[in-house]
C-alpha positions in Angstrom: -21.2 -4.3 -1.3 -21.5 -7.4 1.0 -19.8 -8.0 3.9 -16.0 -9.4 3.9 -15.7 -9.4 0.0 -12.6 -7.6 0.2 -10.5 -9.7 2.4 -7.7 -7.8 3.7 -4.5 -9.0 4.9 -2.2 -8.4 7.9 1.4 -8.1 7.9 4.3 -8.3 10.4 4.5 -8.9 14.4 1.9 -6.6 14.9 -0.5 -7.9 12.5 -1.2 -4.5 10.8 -4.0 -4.8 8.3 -3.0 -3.0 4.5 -5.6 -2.2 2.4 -4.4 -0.2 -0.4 -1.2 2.0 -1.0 -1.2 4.9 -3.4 1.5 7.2 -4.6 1.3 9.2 -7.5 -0.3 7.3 -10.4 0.4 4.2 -9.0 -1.8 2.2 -6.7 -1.3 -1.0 -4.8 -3.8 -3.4 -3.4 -2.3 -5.5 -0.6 -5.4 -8.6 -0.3 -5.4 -11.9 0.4 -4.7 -13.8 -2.6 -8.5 -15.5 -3.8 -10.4 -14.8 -7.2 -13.2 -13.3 -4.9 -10.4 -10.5 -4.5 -9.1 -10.6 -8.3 -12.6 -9.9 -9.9 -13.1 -7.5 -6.6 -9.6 -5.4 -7.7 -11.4 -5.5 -11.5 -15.2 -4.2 -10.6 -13.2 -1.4 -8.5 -11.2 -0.6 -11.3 -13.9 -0.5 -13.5 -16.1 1.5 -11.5 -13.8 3.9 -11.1 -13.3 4.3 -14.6 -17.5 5.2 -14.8 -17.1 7.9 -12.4 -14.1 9.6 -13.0 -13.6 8.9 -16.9 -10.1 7.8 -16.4 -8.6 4.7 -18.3 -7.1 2.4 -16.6 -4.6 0.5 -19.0 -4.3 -3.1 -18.1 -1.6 -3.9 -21.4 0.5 -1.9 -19.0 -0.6 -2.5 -15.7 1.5 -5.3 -13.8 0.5 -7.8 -11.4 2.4 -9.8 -8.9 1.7 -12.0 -5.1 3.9 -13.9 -2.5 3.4 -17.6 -1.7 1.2 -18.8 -4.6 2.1 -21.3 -7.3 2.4 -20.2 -11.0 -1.0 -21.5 -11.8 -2.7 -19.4 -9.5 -0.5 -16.5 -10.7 -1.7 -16.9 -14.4 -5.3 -17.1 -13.9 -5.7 -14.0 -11.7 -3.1 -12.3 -14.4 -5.8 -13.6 -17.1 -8.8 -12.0 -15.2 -7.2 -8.5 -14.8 -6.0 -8.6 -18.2 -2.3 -7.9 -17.1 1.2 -8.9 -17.0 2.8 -11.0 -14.3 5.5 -8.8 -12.2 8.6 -10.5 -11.4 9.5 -10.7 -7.8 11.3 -9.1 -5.7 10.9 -5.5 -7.0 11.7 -1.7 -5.7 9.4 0.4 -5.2 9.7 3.9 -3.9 13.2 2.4 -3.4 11.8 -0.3 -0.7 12.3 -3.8 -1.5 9.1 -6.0 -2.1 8.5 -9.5 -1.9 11.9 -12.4 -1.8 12.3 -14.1 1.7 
């Protein structure tokens, strides 16, 4: 895989850099919000479905990011092939996303 294809983002004061969160059978990728990353998030997907013969189920999968315009939103929602999460939302009983 090239170099920087994967751009990651960093998050509060102390600019901590989130790749991916995981709990359970749920997984979250925290990226920088460009196609490059939306069609990265998909190959990933996909490959991981090759090697370990699991499904994932993008009808039920759910997608969602801060500080883009609606536009945006729907056209990575139309390359993954998922629904459009409304924001803010709990998780693991955390608040995610509003101001």
């Amino acid at each position: 895989m090239k170099e920087n294809v994967f751009q990651r983002v960093s998050l509060g004061r102390e600019q901590v850099q989130v790749d991916i969160l995981q709990f359970g059978d749920d997984t979250l990728f925290v990226r920088e919000a460009t196609f490059q990353n939306t069609f990265t998030i998909k190959i990933i997907l996909k490959c991981s479905r090759l090697v370990s013969r699991l499904r994932v189920n993008f009808h039920k999968s759910n997608f969602g990011a801060l500080g883009i315009d609606r536009d945006m939103l729907h056209n990575f929602s139309s390359i993954l092939n998922c629904n459009i999460m409304s924001i803010p939302i709990t998780y693991l009983a955390l608040p995610v996303g509003g101001n």
